[in-house]
N, C-alpha and C positions, 0 to 999 in steps of 0.2 A: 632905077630904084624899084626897091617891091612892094606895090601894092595890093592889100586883101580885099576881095569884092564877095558878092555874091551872085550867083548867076543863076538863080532862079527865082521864082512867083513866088514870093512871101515874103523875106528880111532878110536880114546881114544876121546873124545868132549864131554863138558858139552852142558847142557839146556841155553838158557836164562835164565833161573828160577836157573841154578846152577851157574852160574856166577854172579849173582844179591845176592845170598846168600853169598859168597866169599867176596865181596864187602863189602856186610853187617858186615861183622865178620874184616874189616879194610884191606883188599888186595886192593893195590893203581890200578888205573886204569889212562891208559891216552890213546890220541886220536893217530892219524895218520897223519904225514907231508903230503905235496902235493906228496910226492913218495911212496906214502905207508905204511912207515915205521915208528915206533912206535917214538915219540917226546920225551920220556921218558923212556931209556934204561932199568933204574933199576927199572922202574914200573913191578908188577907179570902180569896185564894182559890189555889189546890193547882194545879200542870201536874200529867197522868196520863194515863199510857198505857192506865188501865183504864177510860176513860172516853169515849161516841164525840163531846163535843164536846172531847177533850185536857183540861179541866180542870173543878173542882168546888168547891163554898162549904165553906170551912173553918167558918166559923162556923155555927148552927143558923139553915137556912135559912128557918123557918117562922118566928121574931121579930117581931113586927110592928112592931120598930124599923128591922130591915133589909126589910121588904118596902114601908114605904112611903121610904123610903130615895131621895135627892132625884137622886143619879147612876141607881139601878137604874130608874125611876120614867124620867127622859131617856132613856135606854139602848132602854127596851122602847117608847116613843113615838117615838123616831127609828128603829127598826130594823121597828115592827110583828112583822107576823109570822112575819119572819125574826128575831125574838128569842128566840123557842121552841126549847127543844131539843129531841131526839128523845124522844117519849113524853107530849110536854107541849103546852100552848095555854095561852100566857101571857096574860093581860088585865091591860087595869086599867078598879079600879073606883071608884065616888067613895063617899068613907064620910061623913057628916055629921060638921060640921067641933065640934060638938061631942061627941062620940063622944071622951073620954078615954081610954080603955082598952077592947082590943080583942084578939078570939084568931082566933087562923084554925083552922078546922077541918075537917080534912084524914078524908074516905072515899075512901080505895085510889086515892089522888092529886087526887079531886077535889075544890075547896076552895070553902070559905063564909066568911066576913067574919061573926064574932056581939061583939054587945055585949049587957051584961045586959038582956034582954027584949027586944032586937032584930036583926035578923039583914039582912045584904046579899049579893050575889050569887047 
């Protein structure tokens, strides 16, 4: 199966340009109350002005039901490595398709793929 990581010092973050293709492919988007905070809980992802690709994952982005996620997984294959946002270098990587259950784990943005007693990326 295909998993999206990030393989560098800072976070997991799309482009503009990978968040605009998300969209494209029907992931709801909505805006931010006057506190910040997304107006639409169960939208996938947030427009913000506090952000330098304009928007961000509402839900927890390290899931690994949404990283290997069959739109994000297209997204970052069609766009390479203009799917990256700033601070990041997104990849993907292949997990052995039976590998059930999986964490990503995350040192100061850089990310590893482990299953109990095994480990990818």
């Amino acid at each position: 199966m295909k998993v999206a990581i990030n393989k560098c010092y800072g976070g997991f973050n799309l482009s503009k340009k990978g968040y605009e293709e998300l969209i494209k492919l029907g992931w709801e988007v909505t805006e931010e109350n006057e506190n910040n905070r997304p107006i639409n809980r169960d939208a996938q992802i947030c427009k913000s002005d506090s952000f330098d690709s304009g928007y961000y994952f509402i839900e927890d982005n390290i899931d690994p039901d949404f990283r290997k996620h069959v739109d994000l997984i297209q997204v970052i294959e069609k766009l390479g490595n203009e799917a990256s946002g700033g601070d990041s270098k997104i990849i993907i990587i292949n997990v052995d398709d039976d590998c059930k259950e999986f964490t990503i784990h995350n040192y100061d943005g850089l990310e590893t793929v482990h299953e109990k007693h095994r480990q990818w990326g």
